[in-house]
C-alpha positions as CSV (number, residue, x, y, z in Angstrom):
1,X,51.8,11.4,26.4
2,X,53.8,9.3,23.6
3,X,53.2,5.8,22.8
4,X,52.8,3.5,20.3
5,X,51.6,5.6,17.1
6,X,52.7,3.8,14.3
7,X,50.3,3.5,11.5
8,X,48.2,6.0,13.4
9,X,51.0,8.7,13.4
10,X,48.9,10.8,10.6
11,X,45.7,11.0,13.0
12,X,47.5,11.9,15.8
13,X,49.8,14.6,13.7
14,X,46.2,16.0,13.1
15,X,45.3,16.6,16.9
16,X,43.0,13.7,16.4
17,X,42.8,11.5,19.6
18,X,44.4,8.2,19.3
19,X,43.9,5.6,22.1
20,X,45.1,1.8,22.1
21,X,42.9,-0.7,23.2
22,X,44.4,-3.2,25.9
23,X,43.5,-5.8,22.9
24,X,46.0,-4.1,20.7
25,X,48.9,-3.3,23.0
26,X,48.4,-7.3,24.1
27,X,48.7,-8.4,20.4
28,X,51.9,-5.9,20.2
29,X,53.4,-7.6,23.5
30,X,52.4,-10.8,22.2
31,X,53.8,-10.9,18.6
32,X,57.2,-10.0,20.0
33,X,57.0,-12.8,22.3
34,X,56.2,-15.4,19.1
35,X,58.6,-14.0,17.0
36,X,61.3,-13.6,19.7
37,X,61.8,-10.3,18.8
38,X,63.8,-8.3,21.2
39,X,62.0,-5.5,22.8
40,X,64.1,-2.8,21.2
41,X,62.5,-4.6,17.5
42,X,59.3,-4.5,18.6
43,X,59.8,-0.6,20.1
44,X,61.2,0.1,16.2
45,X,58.6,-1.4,14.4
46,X,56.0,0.0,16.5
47,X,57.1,3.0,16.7
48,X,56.9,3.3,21.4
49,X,59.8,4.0,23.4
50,X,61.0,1.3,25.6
51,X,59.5,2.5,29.0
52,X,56.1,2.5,26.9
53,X,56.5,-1.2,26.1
54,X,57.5,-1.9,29.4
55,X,54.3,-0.1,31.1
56,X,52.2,-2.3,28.8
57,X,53.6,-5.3,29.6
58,X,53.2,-4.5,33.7
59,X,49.6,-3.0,33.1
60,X,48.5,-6.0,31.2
61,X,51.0,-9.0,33.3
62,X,49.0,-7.1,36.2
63,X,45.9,-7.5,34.9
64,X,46.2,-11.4,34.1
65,X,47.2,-11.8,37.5
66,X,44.4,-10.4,38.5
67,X,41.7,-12.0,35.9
68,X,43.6,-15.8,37.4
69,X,43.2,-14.5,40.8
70,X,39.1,-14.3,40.3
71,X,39.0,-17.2,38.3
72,X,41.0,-19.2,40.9
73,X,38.5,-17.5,43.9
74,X,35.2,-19.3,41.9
75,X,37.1,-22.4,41.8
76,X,38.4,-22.4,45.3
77,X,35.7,-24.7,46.3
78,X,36.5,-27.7,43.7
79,X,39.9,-26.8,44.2
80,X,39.4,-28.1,47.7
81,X,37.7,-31.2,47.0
82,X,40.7,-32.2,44.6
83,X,42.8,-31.6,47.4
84,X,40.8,-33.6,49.7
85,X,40.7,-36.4,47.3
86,X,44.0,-36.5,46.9
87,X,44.8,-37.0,50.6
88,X,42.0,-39.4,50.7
89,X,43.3,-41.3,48.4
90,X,46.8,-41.5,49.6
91,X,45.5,-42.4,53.2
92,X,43.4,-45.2,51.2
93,X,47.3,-46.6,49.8
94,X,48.6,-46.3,53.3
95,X,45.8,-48.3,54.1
96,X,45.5,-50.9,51.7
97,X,49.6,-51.5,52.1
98,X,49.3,-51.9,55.9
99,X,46.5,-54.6,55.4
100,X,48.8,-56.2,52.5
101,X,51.4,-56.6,55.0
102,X,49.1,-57.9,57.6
103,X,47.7,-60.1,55.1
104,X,50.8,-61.5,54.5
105,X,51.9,-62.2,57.6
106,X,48.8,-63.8,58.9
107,X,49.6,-66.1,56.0
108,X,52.8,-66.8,57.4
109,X,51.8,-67.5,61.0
110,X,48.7,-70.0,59.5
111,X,51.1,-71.9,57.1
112,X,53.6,-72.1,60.2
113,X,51.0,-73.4,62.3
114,X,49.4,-75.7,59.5
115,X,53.0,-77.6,58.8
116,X,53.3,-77.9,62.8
117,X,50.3,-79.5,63.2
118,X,50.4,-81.8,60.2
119,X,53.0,-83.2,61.9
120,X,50.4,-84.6,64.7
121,X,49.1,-88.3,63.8
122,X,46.1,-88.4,65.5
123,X,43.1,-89.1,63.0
124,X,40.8,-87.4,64.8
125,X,42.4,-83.9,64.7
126,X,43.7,-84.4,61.1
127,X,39.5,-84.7,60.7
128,X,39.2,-81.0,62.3
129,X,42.2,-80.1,61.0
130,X,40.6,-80.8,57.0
131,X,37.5,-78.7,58.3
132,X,39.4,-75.9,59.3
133,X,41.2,-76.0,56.0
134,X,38.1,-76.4,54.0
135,X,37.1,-72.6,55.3
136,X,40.9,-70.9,54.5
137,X,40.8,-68.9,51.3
138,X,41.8,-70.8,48.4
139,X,44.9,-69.2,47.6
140,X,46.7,-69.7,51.0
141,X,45.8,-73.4,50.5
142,X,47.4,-73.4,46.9
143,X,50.5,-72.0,48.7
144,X,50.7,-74.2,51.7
145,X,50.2,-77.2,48.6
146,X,53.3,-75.7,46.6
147,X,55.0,-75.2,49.9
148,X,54.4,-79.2,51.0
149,X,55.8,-80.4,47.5
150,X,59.0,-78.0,48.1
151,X,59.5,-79.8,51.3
152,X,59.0,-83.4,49.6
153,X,61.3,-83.0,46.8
């Protein structure tokens, strides 16, 4: 079998037994990558035929496949809680834009009914009508105030 020999050409010439670590043939695939050296560079510098360099690359493109694979199985269960957040939290903004709406138009229907009845002149109701006021949130009184200027000027 003929692969990558290069600078251990000499050993093998010998009958000595030359084996490439997946390390090695990674750092081959790898510096041609950097460099953007075509693969028919890195086949000449290294001295491995084409279907060689392609093997590696599989083999070791297989292997990191795999390697994610099990590292993605161990974090399958955090995975799932991210996901759950995340639909959590846009069911919360569904949420919190419904009750902006409804907010707002409950702020609509109280000012409308607040102008009506200011329009009654009978002391005794204006009298509930101040307590009633005095318990609406602050803000909806600041813009029924703005709203009553408006309608003066």
């Amino acid at each position: 079998m003929l692969f990558y020999l290069g600078p251990y050409r000499k050993a093998y010439e010998r009958g000595e037994s030359v084996q490439l670590t997946p390390e090695r043939m990674l750092t081959i695939i790898l510096e041609g990558q950097e460099e953007g050296l075509s693969t028919e560079e890195i086949c000449q510098k290294y001295e491995i035929k084409r279907h060689v360099y392609y093997a590696w690359k599989k083999k070791l493109s297989w292997a990191g496949l795999e390697l994610l694979g099990k590292q993605m199985s161990m974090h399958e269960p955090l995975i799932d809680k991210i996901q759950n957040r995340r639909q959590t939290n846009i069911m919360l903004h569904q949420k919190v834009r419904r009750l902006e709406k409804a907010k707002a138009m409950w702020e609509f229907r109280c000012n409308w009914l607040l102008s009506h009845l200011d329009a009654i002149d009978d002391p005794g109701f204006q009298k509930h009508l101040s307590k009633i006021r005095q318990q609406l949130p602050l803000q909806m009184l600041q813009d029924e105030a703005s709203e009553r200027q408006d309608k003066l000027r």
